[in-house]
N, C-alpha and C positions, 0 to 999 in steps of 0.2 A: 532437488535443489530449489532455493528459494529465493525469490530479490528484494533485495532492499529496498523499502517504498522509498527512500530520502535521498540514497546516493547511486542505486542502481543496477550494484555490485551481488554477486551468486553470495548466500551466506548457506550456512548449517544448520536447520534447526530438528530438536526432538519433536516429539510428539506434544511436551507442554514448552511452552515458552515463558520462562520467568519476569519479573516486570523488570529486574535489573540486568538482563541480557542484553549485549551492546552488538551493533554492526562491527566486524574486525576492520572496517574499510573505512569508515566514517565515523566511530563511535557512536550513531546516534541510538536512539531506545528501539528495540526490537516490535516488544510487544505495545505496537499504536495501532491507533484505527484503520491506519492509510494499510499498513501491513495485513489487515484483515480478511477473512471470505466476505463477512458480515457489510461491510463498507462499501457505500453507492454515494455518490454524489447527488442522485436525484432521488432517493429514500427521505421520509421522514429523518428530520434526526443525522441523516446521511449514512444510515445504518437498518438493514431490511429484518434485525432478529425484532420483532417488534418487544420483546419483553427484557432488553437492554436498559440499561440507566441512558442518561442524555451527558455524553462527555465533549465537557466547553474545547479541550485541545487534542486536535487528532493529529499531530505529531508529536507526541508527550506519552511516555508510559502512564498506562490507567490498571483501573483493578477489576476491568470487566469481566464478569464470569462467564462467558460466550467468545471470547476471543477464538479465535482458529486462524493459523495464520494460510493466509490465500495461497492456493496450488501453486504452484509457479511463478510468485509473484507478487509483490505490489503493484504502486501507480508509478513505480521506477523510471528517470529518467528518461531513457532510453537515448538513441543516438541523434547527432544533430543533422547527419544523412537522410536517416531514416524519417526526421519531422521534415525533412526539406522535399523528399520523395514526396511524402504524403501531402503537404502543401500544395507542391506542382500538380498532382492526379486531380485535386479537388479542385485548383484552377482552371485545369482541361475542362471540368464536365462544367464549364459556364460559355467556352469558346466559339 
C-alpha cells in the first residue's frame, strides 16, 4: 500500500503508474515528484536519479522516465498528533 504525497490517504498503485492516474481521495495527479523514490528535498534538482530531466512542478503530473513511486509512501501529510508529539520531543531536548 502506498500514500498520497498531497492528501495522505492509502491509495493502489501497479507496478507502472500512468500520468493520468488520480488519488480516489483527493483527485490530485499520482505520478508527481513528491510521490516518488527518486525525490529529496536536499538533492540537486530535489531529485537523487541524477540522469532525470529538471521538472519546474513536483506536484503536477510529468513524463519522467524514472519515476517509481516511493515504498510506502510520499511526504503525506501525516497527523496533527503526530507533528505535535514530535514538536514536544524536539522541545524536550533544549530543556
Amino acid at each position: 500500500m502506498n500514500i498520497c504525497a498531497l492528501c495522505g490517504s492509502a491509495v493502489e498503485v501497479g507496478r507502472e503508474v500512468s500520468r493520468k492516474e488520480e488519488c480516489p481521495s483527493c483527485s490530485g495527479d499520482l505520478r508527481i515528484c513528491l510521490n516518488c523514490k527518486f525525490y529529496s528535498e536536499t538533492a540537486h534538482n530535489k531529485c537523487t536519479e541524477p540522469r532525470a530531466d529538471f521538472q519546474r512542478s513536483r506536484d503536477r503530473a510529468n513524463f519522467c522516465d524514472y519515476f517509481k513511486y516511493k515504498e510506502g509512501g510520499g511526504t503525506g501529510g501525516g497527523s496533527d498528533d503526530a507533528k505535535a508529539a514530535a514538536k514536544n520531543a524536539f522541545g524536550d531536548l533544549f530543556k
